[in-house]
Residue, then its C-alpha position, 0 to 999 in steps of 0.5 A: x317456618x318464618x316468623x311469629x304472629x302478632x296478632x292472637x286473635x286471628x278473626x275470619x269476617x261472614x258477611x252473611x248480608x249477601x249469598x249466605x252459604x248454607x250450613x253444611x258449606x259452614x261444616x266443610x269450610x270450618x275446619x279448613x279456617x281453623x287449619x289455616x290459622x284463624x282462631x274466631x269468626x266474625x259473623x254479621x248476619x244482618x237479614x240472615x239472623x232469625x229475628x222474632x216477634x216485631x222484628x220478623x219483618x227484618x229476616x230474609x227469605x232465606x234467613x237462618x232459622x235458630x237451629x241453623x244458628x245454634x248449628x253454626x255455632x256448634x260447628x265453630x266450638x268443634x273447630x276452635x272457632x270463637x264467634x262474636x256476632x255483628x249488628x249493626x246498630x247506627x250507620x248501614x241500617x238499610x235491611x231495617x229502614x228500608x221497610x215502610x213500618x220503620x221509615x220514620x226513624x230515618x235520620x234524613x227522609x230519603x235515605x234508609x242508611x243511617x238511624x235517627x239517633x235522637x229517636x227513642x224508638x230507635x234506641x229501643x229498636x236496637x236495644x231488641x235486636x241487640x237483646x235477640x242476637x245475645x239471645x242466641x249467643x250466650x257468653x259472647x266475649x265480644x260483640x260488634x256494634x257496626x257504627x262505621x259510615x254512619x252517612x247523612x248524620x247532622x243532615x236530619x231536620x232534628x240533627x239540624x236543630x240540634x246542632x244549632x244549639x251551642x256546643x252542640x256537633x257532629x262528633x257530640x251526637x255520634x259519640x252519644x249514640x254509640x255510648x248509649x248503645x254500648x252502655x246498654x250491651x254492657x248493662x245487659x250483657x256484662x260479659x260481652x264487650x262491644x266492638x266498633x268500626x273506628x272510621x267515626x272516630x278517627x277525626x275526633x280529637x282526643x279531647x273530646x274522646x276522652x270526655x266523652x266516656x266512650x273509650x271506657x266502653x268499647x273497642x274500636x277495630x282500625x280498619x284499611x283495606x288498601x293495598x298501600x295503607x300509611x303505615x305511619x299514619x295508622x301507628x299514630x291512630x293506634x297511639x292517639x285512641x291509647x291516650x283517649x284512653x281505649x284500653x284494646x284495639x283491633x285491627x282489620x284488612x281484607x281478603x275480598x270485597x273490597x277492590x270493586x262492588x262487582x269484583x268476581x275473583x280477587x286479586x291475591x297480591x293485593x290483599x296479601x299487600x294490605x295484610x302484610x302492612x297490617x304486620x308492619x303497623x303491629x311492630x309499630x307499637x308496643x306488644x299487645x297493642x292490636x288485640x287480634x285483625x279481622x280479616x273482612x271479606x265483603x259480599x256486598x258493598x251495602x244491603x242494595x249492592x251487587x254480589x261481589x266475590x263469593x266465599x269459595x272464590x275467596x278462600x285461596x286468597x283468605x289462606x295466603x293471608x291468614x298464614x302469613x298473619x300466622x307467621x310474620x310473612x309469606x316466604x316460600x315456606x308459607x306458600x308450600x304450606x297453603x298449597x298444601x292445605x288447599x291441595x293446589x298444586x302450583x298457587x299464583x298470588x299475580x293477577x287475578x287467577x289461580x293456577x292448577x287444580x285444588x281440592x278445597x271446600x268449593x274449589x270447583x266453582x274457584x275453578x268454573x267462575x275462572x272459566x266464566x271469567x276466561x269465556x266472557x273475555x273472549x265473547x268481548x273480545x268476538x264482539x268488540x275487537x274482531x275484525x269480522x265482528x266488527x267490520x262486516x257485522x257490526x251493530x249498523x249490519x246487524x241491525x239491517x240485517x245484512x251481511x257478506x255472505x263470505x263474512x258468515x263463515x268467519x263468524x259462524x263456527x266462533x259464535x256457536x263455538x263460544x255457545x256450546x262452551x257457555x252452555x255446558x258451563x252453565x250447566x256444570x256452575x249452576x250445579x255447584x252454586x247450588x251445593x253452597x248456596x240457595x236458589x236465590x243467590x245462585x240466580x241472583x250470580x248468574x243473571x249478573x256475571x254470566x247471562x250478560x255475555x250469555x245474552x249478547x252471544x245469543x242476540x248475535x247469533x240471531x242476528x246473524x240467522x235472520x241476516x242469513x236468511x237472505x242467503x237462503x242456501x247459507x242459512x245458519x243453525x238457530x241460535x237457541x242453545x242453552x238457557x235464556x238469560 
């Protein structure tokens, strides 16, 4: 096998905020994570947490309940899965503030993203939260207080006034806030440290950091999910937050969710590419620099985005990554041992496909969101680039309603042909989303990625009907097959 890690901790991110799986999924896929190297769990549950008393208004439809909880995390200790829970506690702040009750601690009126950090009411809001997600996770080691794209901070009408004042900035108020949120998890909580994304920090000078008392409390994670990342640049980071003096860091890449809001399958090459620089960075300090890499794995971009990629959709590339975090690289060696733990028989890191078939926890819908993906293709590729489609029917036709009598058979038999083939693998997608996920998601997937093409295939074969109508002898079957979108 090729080399070693430098990473001991080798942390699997949740992004529970979007499709959150159901916990018999967690039963199935744990063992798997652990299989393949990782060694704890990042869990950002955000609506998903089953908030009580004041905060209840916080929990989605589908939340987990504090049973399910405590059986997740039960799962995670069986498969040597340590777990630090993530709330987001100054920036992405949408799930809370976008209730009408708590509007008011917005930093600026309009948007629902970013806390008001002079607001006592919010410290206090996040205080309880904190306290109720410690509740059901006792003897946490870490816990992750967001803090990343904390946008619109200063823009506030307080900020404002604030920042008139003299020595008074940006930086000031954003290191105040996250020191008062991390001296109350370690008052509370003195086992646990907090963790925080270091976007916010990266431009403040060491100075300032240093004075500021934060880097006596918190860890930050350096996060850069890019393919290209600048190692160099991020190695000078890493040296610039030691002098501050923060005492450990983290280090995070991705493994999906994060190369388009709407991204269906990821692409493999990608993410390896940003893992492996992740390794390069690590040789460029000191041993021990990087306490451990999260590896992120995105569900959504915010709390109102889109779903990107799935978790089952994500796991082939979720193991490339995480051997070759494990052993240094991704020889051949590494590749043989993923295809092995996936059971794929030949894995392709190119392009966004997986080759062949596997038997992996959620490998069917990896293998029938494929096909989805193939099947939209060619519906596009009908309506855009056919010469039929588009010279004999295009949208002027269609909507006139006519059409070359000739020109039917050329369009018929593909038309109904990619219908029968949507149509029975909605049946098969649906079937297997609904033995991950719950109902809402599932409907929330297929109304985004599969009824679009669905809908545009129907509407020409509607079309295509009523202009056939005309032609009475030429008549055309109904439409009709399959679901609505």
């Amino acid at each position: 096998m090729s080399g070693s890690s430098p990473f001991k901790m080798r942390f699997v991110h949740l992004d529970l905020k979007g499709a959150p799986p159901k916990v018999s999924y967690f039963s199935e896929i744990f063992p798997l994570f652990h299989a393949l190297g990782a060694n704890g769990l990042l869990i950002e549950y955000e609506d998903t947490f089953p908030y009580e008393g004041h905060l209840g208004l916080l929990r989605a439809q589908h939340a987990y309940s504090p049973s399910e909880v405590k059986e997740i995390l039960r799962l995670a200790t069986l498969n040597e899965l340590e777990v630090v829970p993530l709330v987001q506690t100054f920036g992405h702040m949408e799930f809370v503030l976008k209730h009408e009750t708590l509007a008011h601690l917005r930093e600026v009126a309009l948007f629902p993203n970013t806390l008001n950090p002079h607001e006592a009411e919010c410290l206090a809001l996040v205080r309880a939260m904190i306290d109720q997600v410690m509740e059901l996770h006792p003897g946490a080691r870490w816990l992750h207080v967001g803090c990343d794209e904390v946008y619109y901070l200063g823009e506030g009408e307080t900020s404002r006034q604030w920042l008139q004042q003299e020595q008074n900035t940006k930086a000031k108020l954003c290191l105040s806030h996250m020191r008062a949120v991390a001296s109350h998890v370690l008052a509370q909580h003195p086992t646990t440290t907090p963790l925080v994304w270091d976007d916010m920090l990266r431009d403040i000078p060491e100075d300032q950091l240093s004075a500021s008392g934060v880097p006596q409390l918190v860890e930050p994670v350096l996060w850069d999910y890019g393919a290209d990342l600048d190692v160099h640049g991020r190695a000078l980071l890493m040296e610039k937050y030691r002098k501050s003096g923060f005492l450990r860091l983290w280090a995070a890449s991705a493994f999906k969710g994060a190369t388009g809001p709407s991204q269906a399958l990821p692409p493999i090459d990608y993410h390896l590419r940003n893992n492996l620089q992740w390794l390069q960075v690590a040789a460029c300090g000191p041993a021990d620099t990087l306490q451990g890499i999260i590896l992120t794995g995105w569900q959504r971009y915010d709390h109102f985005s889109v779903l990107c990629e799935l978790l089952p959709v994500g796991i082939p590339s979720l193991a490339i990554c995480l051997q070759s975090l494990l052993h240094g690289g991704f020889a051949e060696d590494v590749r043989a041992k993923v295809e092995n733990l996936l059971g794929t028989v030949s894995l392709e890191t190119t392009g966004l496909m997986s080759e062949g078939a596997s038997s992996f926890p959620g490998s069917d819908i990896l293998a029938l969101v494929t096909e989805g993906l193939h099947l939209r293709s060619s519906v596009d590729e009908m309506l855009q680039r056919d010469r039929y489609v588009t010279g004999w029917f295009s949208p002027y036709h269609r909507r006139r309603k006519l059409i070359h009598p000739v020109m039917i058979q050329h369009v018929q038999p593909q038309a109904l042909s990619l219908l029968a083939r949507w149509s029975a693998l909605v049946q098969e997608l649906e079937a297997a989303l609904h033995h991950v996920f719950h109902e809402d998601a599932v409907e929330e997937w297929l109304e985004e990625n599969v009824h679009p093409s669905l809908g545009q295939l129907q509407a020409l074969l509607q079309d295509l009907s009523e202009a056939a109508g005309s032609w009475p002898t030429l008549a055309i079957p109904s439409p009709n097959m399959g679901q609505d979108p």
